[in-house]
Backbone as a ProteinNet text record, in pm:
[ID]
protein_1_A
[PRIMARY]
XXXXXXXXXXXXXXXXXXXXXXXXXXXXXXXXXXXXXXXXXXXXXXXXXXXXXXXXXXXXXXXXXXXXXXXXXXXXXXXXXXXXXXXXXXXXXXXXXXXXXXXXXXXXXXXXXXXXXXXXXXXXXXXXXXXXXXXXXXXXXXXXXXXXXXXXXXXXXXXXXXXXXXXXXXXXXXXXXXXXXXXXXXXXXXXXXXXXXXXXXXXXXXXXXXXXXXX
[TERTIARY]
-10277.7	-10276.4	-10418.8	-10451.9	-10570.9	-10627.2	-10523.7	-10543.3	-10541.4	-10575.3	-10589.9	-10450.2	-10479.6	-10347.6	-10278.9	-10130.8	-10116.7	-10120.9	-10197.1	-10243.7	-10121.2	-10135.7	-10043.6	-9970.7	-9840.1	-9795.6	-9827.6	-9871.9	-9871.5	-9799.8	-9823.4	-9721.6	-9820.5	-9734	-9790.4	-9727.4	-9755.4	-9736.2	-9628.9	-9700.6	-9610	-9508.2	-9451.9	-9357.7	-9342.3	-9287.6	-9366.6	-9262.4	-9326.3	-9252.7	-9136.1	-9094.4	-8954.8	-8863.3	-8908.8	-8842.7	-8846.9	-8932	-8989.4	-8909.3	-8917.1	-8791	-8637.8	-8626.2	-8460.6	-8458	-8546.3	-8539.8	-8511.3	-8593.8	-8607.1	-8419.2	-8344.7	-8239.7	-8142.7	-8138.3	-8063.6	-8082.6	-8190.4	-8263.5	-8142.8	-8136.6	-8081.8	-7920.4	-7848	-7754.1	-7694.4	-7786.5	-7750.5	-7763.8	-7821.8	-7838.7	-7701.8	-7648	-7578.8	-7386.6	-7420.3	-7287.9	-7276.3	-7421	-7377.6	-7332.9	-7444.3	-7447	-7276.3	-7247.6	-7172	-7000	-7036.4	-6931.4	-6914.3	-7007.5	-6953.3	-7001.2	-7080.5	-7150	-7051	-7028.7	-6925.9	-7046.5	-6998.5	-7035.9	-7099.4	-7026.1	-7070.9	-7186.3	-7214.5	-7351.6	-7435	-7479.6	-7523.1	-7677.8	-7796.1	-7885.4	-7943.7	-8035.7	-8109.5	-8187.2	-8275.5	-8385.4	-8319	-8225.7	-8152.6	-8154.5	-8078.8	-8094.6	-8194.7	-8296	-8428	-8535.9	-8497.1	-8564.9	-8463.2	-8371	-8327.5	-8292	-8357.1	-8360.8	-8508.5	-8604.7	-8788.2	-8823.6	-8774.3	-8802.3	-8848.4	-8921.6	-8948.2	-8871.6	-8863.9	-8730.7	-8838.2	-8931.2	-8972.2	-8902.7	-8860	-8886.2	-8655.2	-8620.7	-8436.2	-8443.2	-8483.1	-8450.2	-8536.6	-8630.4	-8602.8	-8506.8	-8401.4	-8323.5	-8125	-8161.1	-8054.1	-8055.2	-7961.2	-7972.7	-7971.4	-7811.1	-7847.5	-7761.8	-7694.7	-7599.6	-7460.2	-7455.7	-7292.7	-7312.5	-7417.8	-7498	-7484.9	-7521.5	-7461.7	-7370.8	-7287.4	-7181	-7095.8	-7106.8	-7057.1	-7069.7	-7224.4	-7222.7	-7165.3	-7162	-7066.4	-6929.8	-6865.1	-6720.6	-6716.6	-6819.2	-6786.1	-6791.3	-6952.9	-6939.1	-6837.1	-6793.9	-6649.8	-6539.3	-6494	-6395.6	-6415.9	-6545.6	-6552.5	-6589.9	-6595.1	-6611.9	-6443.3	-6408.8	-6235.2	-6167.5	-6188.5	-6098.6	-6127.8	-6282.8	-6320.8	-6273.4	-6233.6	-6172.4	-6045.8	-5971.3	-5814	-5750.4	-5810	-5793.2	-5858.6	-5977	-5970.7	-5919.3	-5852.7	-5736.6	-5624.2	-5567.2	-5452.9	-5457.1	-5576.8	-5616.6	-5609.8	-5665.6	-5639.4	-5513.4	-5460.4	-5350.9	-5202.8	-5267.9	-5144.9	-5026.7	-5020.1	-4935	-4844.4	-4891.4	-4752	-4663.7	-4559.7	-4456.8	-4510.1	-4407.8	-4440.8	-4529.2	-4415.5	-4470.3	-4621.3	-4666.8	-4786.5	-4905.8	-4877.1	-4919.1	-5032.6	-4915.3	-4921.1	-5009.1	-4952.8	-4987.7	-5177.4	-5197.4	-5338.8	-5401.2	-5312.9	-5441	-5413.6	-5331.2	-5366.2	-5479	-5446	-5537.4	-5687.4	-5717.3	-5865	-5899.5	-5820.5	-5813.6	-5861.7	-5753.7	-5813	-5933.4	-5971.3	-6104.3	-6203.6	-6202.8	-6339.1	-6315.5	-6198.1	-6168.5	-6182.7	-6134.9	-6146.2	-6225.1	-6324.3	-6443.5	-6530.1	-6504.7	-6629.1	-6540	-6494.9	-6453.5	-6525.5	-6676.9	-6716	-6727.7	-6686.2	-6668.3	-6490.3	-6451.4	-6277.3	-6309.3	-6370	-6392.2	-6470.2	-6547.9	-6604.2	-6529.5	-6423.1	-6363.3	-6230.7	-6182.8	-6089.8	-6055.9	-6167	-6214.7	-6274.8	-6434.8	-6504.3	-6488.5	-6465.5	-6520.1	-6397.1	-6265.3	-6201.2	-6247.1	-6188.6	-6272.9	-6400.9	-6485	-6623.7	-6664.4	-6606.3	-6647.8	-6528.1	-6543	-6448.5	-6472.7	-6646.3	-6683.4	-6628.5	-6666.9	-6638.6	-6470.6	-6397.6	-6219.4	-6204.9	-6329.2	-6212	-6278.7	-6394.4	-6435.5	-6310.8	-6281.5	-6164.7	-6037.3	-6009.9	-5878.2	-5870.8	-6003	-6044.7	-5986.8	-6054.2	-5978.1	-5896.1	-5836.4	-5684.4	-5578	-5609.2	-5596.6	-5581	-5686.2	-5759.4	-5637.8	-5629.4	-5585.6	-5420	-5367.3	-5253	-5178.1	-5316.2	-5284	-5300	-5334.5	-5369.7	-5231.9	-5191.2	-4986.2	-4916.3	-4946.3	-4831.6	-4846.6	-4984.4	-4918.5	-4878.7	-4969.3	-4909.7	-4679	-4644.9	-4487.5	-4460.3	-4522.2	-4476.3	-4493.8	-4579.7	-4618.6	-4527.7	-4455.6	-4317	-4179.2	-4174.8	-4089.9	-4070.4	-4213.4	-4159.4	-4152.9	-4176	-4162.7	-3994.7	-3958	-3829.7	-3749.2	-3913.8	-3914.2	-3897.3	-3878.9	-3856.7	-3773.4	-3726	-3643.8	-3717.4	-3665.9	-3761	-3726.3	-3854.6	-3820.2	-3926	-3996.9	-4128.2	-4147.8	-4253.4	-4316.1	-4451.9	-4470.7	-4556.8	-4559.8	-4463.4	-4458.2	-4435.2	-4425.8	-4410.3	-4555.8	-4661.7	-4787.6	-4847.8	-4820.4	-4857.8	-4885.1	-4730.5	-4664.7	-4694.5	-4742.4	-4836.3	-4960.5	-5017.4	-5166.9	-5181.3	-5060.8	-5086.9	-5101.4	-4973.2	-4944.8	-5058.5	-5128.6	-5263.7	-5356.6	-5385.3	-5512.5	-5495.7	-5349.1	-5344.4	-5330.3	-5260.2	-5310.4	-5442.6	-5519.7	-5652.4	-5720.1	-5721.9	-5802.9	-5713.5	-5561.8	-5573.3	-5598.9	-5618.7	-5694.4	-5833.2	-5879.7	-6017.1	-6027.6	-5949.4	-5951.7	-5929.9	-5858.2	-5801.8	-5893.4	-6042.8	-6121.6	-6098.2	-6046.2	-6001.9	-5915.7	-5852.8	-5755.7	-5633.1	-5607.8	-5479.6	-5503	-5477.4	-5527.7	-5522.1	-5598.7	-5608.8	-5495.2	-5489.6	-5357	-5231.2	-5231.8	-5088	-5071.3	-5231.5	-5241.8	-5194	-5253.4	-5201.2	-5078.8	-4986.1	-4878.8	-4744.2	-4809.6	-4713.1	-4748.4	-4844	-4895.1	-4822.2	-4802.3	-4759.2	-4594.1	-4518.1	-4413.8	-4348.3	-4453.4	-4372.8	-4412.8	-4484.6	-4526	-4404.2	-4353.3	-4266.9	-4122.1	-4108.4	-3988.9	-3972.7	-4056.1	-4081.9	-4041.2	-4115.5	-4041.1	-4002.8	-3909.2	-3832.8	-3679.8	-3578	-3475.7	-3387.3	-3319.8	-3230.8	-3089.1	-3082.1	-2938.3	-2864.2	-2688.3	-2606.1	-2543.6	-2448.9	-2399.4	-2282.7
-7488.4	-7535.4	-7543.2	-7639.4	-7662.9	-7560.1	-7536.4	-7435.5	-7535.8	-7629.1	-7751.2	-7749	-7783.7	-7759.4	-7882.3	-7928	-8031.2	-8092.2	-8242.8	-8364.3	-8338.5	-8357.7	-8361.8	-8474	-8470.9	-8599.9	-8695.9	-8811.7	-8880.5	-8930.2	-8890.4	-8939.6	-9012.1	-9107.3	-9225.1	-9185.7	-9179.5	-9160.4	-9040.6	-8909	-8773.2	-8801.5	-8948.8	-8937.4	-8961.7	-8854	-8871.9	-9000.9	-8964.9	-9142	-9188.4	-9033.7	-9005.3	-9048.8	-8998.2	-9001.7	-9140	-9280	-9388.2	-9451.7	-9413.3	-9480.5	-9478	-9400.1	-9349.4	-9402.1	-9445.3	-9542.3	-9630.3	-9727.1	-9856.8	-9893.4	-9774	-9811.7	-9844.1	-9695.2	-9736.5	-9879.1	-9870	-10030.4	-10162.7	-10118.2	-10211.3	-10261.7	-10050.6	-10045.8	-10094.5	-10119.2	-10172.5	-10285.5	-10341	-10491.2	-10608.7	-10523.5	-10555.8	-10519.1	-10423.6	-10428.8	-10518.3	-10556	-10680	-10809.6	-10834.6	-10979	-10999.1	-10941.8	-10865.3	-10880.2	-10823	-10801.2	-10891.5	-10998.7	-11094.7	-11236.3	-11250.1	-11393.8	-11408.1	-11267.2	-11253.3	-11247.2	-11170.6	-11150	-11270.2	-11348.3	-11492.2	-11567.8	-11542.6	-11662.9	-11590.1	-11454.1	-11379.1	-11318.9	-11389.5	-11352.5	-11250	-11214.8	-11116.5	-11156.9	-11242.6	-11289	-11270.6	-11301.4	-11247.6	-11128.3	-11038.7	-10914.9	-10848.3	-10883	-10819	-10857.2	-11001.9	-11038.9	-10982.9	-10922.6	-10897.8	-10674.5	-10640.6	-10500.5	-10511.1	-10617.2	-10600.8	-10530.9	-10569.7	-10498	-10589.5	-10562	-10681.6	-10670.9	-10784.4	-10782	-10684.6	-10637.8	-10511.2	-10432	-10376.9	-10287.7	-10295.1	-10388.5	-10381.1	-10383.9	-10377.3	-10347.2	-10238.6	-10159.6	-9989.8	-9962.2	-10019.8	-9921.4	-9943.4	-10093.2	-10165.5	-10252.2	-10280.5	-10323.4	-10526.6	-10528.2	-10616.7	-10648.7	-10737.9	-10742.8	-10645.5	-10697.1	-10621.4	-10433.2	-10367.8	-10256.3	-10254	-10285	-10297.1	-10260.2	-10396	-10402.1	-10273	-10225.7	-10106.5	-9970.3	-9990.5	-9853.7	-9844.4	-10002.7	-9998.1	-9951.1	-10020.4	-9969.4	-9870	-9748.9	-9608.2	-9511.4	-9517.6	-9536.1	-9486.4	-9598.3	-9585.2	-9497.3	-9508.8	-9433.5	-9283.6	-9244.8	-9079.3	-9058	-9135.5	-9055.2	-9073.8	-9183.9	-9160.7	-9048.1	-9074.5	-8929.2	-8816	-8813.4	-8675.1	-8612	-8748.9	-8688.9	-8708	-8746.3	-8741.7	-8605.5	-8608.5	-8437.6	-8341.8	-8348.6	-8217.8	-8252.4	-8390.3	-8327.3	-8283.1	-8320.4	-8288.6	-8122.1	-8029.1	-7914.5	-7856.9	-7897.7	-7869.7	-7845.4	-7947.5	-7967.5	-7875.5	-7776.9	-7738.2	-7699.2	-7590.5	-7504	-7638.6	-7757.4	-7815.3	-7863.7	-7938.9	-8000.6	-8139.9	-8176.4	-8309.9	-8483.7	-8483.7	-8573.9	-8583.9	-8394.8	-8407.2	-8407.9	-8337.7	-8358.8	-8516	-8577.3	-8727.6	-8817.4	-8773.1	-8866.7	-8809.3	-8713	-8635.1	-8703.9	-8676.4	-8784.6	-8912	-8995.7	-9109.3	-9147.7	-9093.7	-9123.6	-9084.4	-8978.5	-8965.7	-9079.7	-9140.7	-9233.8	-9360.4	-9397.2	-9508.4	-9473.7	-9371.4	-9355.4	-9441	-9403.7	-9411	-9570.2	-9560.8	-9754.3	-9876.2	-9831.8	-9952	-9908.3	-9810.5	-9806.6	-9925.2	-10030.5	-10101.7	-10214.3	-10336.8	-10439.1	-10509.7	-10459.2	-10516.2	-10436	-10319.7	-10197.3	-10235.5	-10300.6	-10302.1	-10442.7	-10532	-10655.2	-10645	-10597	-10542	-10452.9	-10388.5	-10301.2	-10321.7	-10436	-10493.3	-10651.4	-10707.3	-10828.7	-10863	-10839.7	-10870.6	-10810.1	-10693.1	-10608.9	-10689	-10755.8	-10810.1	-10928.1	-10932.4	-11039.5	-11094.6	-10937.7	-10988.6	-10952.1	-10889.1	-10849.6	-10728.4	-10733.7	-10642.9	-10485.5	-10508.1	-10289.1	-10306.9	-10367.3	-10326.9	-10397.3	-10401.6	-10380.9	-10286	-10246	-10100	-9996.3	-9993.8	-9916.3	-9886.4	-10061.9	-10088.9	-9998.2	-10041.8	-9936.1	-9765.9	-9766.4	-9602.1	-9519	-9611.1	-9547.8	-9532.8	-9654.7	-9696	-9548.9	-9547.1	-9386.4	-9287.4	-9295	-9166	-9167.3	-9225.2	-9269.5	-9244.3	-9264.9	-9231.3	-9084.7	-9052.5	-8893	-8814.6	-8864.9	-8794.3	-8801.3	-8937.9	-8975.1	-8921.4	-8906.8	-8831.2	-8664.1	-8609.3	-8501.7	-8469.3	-8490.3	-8504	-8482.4	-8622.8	-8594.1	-8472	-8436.5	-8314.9	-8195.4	-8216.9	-8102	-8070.9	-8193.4	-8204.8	-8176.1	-8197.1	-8158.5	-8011.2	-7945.2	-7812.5	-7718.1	-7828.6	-7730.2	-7780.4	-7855.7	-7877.3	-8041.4	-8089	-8223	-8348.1	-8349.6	-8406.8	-8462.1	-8529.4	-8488.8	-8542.3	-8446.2	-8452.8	-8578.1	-8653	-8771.6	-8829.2	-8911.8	-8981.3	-9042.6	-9036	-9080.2	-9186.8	-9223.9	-9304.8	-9424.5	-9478.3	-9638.3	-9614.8	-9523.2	-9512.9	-9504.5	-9448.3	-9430.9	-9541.2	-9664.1	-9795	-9891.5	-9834.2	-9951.3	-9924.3	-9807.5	-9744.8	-9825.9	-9790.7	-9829	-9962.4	-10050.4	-10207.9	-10238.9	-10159.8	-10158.5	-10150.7	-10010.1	-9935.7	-10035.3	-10115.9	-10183.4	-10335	-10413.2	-10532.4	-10485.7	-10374.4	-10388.3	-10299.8	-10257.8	-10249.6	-10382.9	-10471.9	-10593	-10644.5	-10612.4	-10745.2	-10717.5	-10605.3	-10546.7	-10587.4	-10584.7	-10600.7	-10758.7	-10837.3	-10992.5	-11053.6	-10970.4	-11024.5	-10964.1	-10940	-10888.9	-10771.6	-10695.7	-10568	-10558.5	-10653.7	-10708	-10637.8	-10523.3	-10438.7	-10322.5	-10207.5	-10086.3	-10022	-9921.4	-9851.4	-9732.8	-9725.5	-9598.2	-9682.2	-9801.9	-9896.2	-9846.2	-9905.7	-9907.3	-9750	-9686.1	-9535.9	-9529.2	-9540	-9525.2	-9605.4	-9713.4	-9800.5	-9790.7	-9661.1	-9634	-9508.5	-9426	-9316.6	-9334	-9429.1	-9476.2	-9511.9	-9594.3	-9632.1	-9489.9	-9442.5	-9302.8	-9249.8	-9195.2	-9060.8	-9134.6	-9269.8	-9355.4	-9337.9	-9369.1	-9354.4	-9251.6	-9100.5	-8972.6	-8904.4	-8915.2	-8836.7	-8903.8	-8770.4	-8819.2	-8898.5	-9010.7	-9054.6	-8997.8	-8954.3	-8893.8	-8932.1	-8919.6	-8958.4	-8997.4	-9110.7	-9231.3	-9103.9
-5340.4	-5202.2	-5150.8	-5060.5	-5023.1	-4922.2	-4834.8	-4721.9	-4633.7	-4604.6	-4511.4	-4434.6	-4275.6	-4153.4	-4163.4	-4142.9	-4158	-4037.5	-4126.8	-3963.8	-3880.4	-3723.4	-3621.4	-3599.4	-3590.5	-3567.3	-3480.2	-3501.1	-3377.4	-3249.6	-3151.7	-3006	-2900.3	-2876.5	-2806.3	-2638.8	-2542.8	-2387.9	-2356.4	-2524.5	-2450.2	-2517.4	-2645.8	-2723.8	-2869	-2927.5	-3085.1	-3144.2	-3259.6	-3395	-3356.8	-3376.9	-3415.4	-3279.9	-3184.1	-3016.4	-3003.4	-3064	-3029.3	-3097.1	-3213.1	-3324.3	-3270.8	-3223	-3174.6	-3028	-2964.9	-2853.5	-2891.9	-3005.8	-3084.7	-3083.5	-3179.6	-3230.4	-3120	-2995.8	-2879.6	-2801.4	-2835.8	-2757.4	-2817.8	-2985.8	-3054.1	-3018.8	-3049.7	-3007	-2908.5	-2717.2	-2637.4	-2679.3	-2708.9	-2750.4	-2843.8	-2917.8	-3019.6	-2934.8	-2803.5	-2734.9	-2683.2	-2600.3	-2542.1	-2520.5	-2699.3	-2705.3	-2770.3	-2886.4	-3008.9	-2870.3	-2798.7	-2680.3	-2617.4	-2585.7	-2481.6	-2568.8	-2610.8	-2699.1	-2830.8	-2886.6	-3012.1	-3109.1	-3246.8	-3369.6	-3405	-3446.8	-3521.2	-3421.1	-3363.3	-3294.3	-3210.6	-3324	-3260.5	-3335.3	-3369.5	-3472.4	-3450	-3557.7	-3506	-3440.2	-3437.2	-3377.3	-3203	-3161.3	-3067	-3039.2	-3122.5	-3097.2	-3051.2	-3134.2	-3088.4	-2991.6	-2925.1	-2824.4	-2705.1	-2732.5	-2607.6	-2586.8	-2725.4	-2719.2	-2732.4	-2725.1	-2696.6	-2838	-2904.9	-3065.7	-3176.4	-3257.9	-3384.7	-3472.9	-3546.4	-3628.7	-3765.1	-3809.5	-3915.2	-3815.5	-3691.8	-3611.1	-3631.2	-3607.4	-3646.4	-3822	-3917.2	-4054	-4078.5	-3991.8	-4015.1	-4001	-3847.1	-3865.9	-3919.1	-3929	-3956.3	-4106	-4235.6	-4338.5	-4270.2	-4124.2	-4102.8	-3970.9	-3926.6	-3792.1	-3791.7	-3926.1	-3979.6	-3970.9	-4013.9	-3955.1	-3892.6	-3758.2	-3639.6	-3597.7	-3625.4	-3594	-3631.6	-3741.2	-3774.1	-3698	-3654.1	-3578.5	-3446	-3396.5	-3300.8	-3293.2	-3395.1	-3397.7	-3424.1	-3538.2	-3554.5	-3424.3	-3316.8	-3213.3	-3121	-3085.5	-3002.9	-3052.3	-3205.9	-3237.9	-3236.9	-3333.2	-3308.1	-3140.3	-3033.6	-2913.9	-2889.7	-2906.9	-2881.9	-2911.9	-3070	-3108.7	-3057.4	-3071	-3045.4	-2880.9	-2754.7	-2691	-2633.6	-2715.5	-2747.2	-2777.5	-2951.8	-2944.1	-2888.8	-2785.1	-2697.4	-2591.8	-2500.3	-2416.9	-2471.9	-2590.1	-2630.8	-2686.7	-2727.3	-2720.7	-2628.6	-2459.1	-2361.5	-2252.2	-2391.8	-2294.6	-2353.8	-2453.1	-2559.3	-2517.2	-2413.1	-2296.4	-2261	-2251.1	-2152.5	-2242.9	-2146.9	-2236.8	-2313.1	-2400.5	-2422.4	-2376.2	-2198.2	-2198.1	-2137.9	-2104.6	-1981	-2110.9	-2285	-2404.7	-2436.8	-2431.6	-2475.2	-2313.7	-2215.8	-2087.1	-2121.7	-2154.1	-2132	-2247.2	-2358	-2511.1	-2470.2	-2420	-2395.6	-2286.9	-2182.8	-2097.2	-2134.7	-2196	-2280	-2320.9	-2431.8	-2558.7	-2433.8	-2358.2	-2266.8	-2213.2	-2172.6	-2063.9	-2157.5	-2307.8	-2379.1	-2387.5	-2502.9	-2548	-2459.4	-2336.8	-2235.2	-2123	-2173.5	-2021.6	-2018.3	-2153.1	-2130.9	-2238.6	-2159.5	-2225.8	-2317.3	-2383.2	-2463.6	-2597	-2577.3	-2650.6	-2750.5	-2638	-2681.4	-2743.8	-2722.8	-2788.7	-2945.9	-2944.8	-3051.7	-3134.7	-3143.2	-3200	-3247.1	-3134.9	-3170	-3250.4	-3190.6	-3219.7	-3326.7	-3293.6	-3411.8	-3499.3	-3535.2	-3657.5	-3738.4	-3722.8	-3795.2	-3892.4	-4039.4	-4118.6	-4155.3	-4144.2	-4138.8	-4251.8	-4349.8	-4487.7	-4541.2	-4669.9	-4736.2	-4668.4	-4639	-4662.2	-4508.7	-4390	-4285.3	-4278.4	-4342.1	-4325.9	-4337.5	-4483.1	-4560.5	-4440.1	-4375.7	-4249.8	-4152.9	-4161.3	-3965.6	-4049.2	-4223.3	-4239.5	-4234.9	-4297.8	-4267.1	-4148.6	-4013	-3926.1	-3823.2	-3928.5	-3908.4	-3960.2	-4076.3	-4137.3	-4076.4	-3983.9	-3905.3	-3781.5	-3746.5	-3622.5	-3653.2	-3750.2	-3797.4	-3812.7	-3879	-3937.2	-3763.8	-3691	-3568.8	-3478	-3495.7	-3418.2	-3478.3	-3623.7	-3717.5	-3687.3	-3686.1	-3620.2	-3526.8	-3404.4	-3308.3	-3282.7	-3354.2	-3317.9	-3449	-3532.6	-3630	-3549.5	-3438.7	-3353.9	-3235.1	-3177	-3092.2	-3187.3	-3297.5	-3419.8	-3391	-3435.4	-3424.8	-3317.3	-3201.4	-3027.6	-3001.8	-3160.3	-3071.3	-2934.1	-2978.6	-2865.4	-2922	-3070.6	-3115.1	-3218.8	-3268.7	-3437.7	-3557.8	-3655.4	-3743.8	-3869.8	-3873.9	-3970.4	-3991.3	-4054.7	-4087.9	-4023.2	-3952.8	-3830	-3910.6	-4022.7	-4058.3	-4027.2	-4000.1	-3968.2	-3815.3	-3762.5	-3658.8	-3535	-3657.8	-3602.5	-3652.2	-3735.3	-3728.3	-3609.9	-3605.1	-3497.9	-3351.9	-3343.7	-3219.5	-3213.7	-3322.4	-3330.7	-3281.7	-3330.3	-3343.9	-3161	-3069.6	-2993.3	-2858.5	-2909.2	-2831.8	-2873.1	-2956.1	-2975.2	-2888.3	-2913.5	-2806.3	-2682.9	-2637.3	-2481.3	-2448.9	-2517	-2494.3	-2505.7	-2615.2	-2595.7	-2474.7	-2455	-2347.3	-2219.1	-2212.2	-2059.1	-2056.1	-2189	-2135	-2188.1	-2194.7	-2207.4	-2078.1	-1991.7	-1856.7	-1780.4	-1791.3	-1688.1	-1607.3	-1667.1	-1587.2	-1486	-1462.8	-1345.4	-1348.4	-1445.7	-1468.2	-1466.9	-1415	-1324	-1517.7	-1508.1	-1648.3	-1620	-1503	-1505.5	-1524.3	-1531.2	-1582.2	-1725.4	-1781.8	-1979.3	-2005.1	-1945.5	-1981.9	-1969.1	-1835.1	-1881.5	-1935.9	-1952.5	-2067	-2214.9	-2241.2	-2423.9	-2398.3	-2293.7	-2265.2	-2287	-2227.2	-2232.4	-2394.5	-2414.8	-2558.3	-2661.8	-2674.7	-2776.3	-2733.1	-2608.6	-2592.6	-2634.8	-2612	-2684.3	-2792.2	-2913.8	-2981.1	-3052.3	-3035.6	-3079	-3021.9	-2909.8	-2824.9	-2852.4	-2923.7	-2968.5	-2856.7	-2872.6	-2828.3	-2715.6	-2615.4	-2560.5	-2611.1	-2669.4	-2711.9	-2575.5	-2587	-2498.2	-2462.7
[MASK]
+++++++++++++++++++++++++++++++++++++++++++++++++++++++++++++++++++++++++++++++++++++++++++++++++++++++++++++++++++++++++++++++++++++++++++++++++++++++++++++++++++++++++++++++++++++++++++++++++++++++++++++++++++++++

């Protein structure tokens, strides 16, 4: 070893590389909701991107391979803040019954998905047919999203709120459900109160696995 201190990092106005770089990307990130969200995927370049996040395009392939990058981190993005607060109202919400269960993860699930109609356009929209890796991404957590409805009613199963039977096609047919009236809320300009979307996803889920009364 030389003994020699190591050079100091450089920071430009009180902010180092690193802090500058991770501006760069958010810069990008906003950039790629917007255009990506309202212009759409397809007619959307980089040279775009980066005249409108003030970035050089050496400055978007540090931190991006290319749009579809992007595009990806968008849709991942949105989903781990979804989930992540779906299941902590539905954690929060353990003590109640069924339907106050489900009314609480849905309404989470909406706060995040449709706080921002270009968020629900992008997630619902574009990321479709844009390449094999980002399907097998959109099926991933399609997956995800499954295993989370399926327990969920295995979890009303064993409080008794439910009856017990395979709920797999059942958390499909949810999903398909929660994703068109999220795009179509945010296709119709927000013109449909979000406490409606909540409780018509709220409605069909507790239909769904809440046994039948006999006639």
């Amino acid at each position: 070893m030389s003994g020699r201190n190591p050079a100091p990092r450089r920071s430009y106005g009180g902010r180092s590389a690193e802090e500058r770089r991770a501006e760069r990307r958010e810069r990008l990130m906003d950039a790629g909701l917007e255009l990506f969200g309202t212009q759409g995927y397809a007619t959307t370049s980089i040279e775009r991107l980066c005249s409108t996040a003030g970035v050089s395009t050496r400055n978007f392939y540090e931190e991006f391979k290319g749009r579809e990058e992007l595009l990806a981190a968008l849709h991942l993005r949105l989903n781990e803040r979804a989930s992540g607060a779906m299941a902590e109202a539905y954690a929060e919400a353990v003590a109640d019954d069924l339907p106050v269960r489900v009314e609480k993860a849905v309404r989470a699930y909406v706060s995040v998905a449709a706080a921002d109609p270009r968020l629900a356009r992008i997630s619902f929209v574009e990321v479709i047919g844009v390449s094999p890796e980002l399907e097998a991404l959109r099926l991933e957590w399609r997956e995800r999203w499954a295993e989370m409805i399926v327990g969920l009613a295995e979890d009303a199963v064993a409080r008794g709120e439910a009856s017990p039977r395979d709920y797999r096609l059942t958390a499909i047919a949810i999903i398909g459900a929660v994703n068109n009236l999220v795009h179509h809320w945010s296709a119709r300009g927000e013109n449909i109160p979000l406490d409606a979307v909540t409780a018509e996803l709220t409605y069909l889920i507790l239909a769904a696995v809440t046994p039948t009364p006999p006639e």
